[in-house]
N, C-alpha and C positions, 0 to 999 in steps of 0.2 A: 133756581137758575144760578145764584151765588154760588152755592156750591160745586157745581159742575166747571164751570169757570176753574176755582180754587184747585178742583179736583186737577184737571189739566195744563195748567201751571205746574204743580206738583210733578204729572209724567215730563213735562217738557225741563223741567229742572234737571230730572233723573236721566234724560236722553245723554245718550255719549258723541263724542263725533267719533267715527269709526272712516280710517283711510283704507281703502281701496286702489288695487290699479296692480300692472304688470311691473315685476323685480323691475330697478332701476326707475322707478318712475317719481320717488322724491318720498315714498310715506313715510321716512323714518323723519328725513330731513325736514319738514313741513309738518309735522307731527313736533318733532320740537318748537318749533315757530309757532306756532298753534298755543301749545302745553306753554310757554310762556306767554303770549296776550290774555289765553283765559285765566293763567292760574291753577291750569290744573294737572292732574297726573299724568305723565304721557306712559304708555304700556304698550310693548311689542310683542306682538305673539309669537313670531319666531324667539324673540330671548326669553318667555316664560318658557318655551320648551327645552328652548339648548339649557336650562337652570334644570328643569323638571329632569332633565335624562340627563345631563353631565355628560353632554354630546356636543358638539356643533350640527348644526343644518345638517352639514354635507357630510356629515360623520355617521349621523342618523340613517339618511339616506343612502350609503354605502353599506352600512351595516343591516339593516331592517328592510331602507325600501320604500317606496314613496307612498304606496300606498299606507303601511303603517305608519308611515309622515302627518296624514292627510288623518287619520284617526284620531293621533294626538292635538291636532289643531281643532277637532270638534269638542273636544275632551276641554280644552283650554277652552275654550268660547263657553262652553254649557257652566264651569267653574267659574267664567268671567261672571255672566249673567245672574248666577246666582248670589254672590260674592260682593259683588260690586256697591258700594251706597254711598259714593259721590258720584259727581260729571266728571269724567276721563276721557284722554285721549288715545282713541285706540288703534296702534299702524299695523296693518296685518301683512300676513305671507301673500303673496303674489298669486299663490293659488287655491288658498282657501275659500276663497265664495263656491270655488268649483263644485263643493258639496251642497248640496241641496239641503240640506239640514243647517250646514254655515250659514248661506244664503237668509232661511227662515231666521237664524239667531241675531245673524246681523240686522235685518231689517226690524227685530223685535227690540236691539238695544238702542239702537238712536237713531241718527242722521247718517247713512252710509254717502260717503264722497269717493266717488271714482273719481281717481287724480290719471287722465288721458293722458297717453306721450306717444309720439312717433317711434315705431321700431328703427329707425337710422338715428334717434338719439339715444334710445335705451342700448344700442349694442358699441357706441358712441363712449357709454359713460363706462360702459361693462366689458368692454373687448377684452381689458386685460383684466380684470378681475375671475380667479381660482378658485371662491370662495362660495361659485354657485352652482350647485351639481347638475339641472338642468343645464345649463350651457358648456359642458364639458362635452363638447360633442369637436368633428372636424371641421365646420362649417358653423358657429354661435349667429353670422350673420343670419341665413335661412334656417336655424330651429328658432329664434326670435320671431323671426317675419311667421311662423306659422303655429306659435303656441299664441301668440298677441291675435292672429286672424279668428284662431280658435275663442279663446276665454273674452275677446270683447264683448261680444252678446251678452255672455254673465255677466260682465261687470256693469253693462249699460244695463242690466235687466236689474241688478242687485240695488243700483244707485240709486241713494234720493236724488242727488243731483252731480252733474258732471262738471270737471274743472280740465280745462285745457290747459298743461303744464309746460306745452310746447316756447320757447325762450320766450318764456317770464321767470324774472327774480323770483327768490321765496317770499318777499316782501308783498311783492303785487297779486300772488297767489294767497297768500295768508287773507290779506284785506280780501280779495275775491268771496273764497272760503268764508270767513267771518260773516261779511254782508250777507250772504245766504243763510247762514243759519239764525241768523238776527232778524232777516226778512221772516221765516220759520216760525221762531219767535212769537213776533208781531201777529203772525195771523193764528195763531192758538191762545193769544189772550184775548 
């Protein structure tokens, strides 16, 4: 029985916290907040690719194409999981769970946390922001409202647990986030 115990301690060491949620919804920003209380690595997977291709995002995207976007983001995840032998913290693309294979990888590497936001604040934070090829459209207000109505289900289906980011501090989110996975924790030793 000692053993089994010890055993699961061990996976639960090895678990990552992996952020979740629609562009603009805090996982870069909270992911550092995070990667400082634990101590630990913080990793974006959008910037392991723009490194890996010597591209931006929406350079990628313009040149290749989203769905070859959406390739390299499985490519990155499968290299994370293998790679990987400390606890990190991991903020991902906004659309990566989308894949059914991401999905399976995220939930095999840790704690997936969808970090929820209202689309009147994600188009709020991002109106003027150029830097996201998804919302280069004529109207960023309704392609928000209907990629968010879209991809919630994955997110809610992907999530271990869900964090409502809607006006809270990073502060008050962080501690949220933390208690949870400390509650986690607690119930696998």
């Amino acid at each position: 029985m000692t053993e089994s115990v010890n055993e699961l301690r061990e996976v639960r060491v090895m678990h990552h916290i992996i952020l979740i949620g629609f562009m603009g919804c805090g996982k870069t920003t909270i992911g550092k907040a995070l990667s400082a209380y634990y101590q630990w690595e913080i990793i974006d997977t959008d910037k392991l690719i723009e490194d890996m291709q010597k591209q931006s995002v929406s350079e990628i995207f313009a040149e290749h194409g989203e769905e070859f976007f959406r390739r390299l983001e499985t490519e990155v995840l499968e290299k994370l999981d293998k790679e990987l032998n400390k606890p990190c913290i991991i903020a991902t693309g906004g659309g990566l769970p989308l894949c059914e294979e991401n999905r399976r990888l995220l939930k095999k590497m840790g704690d997936v946390v969808y970090l929820n936001v209202d689309a009147g604040i994600v188009y709020q934070r991002l109106k003027n922001d150029t830097t996201r090829p998804l919302l280069a459209t004529s109207d960023p207000q309704l392609k928000i409202n209907e990629m968010l109505a879209k991809r919630m289900p994955v997110y809610e289906q992907t999530a271990s647990f869900i964090i409502d980011t809607n006006n809270k501090t990073i502060t008050e989110i962080n501690k949220e986030i933390s208690g949870k996975i400390n509650s986690i924790k607690f119930e696998t030793t």
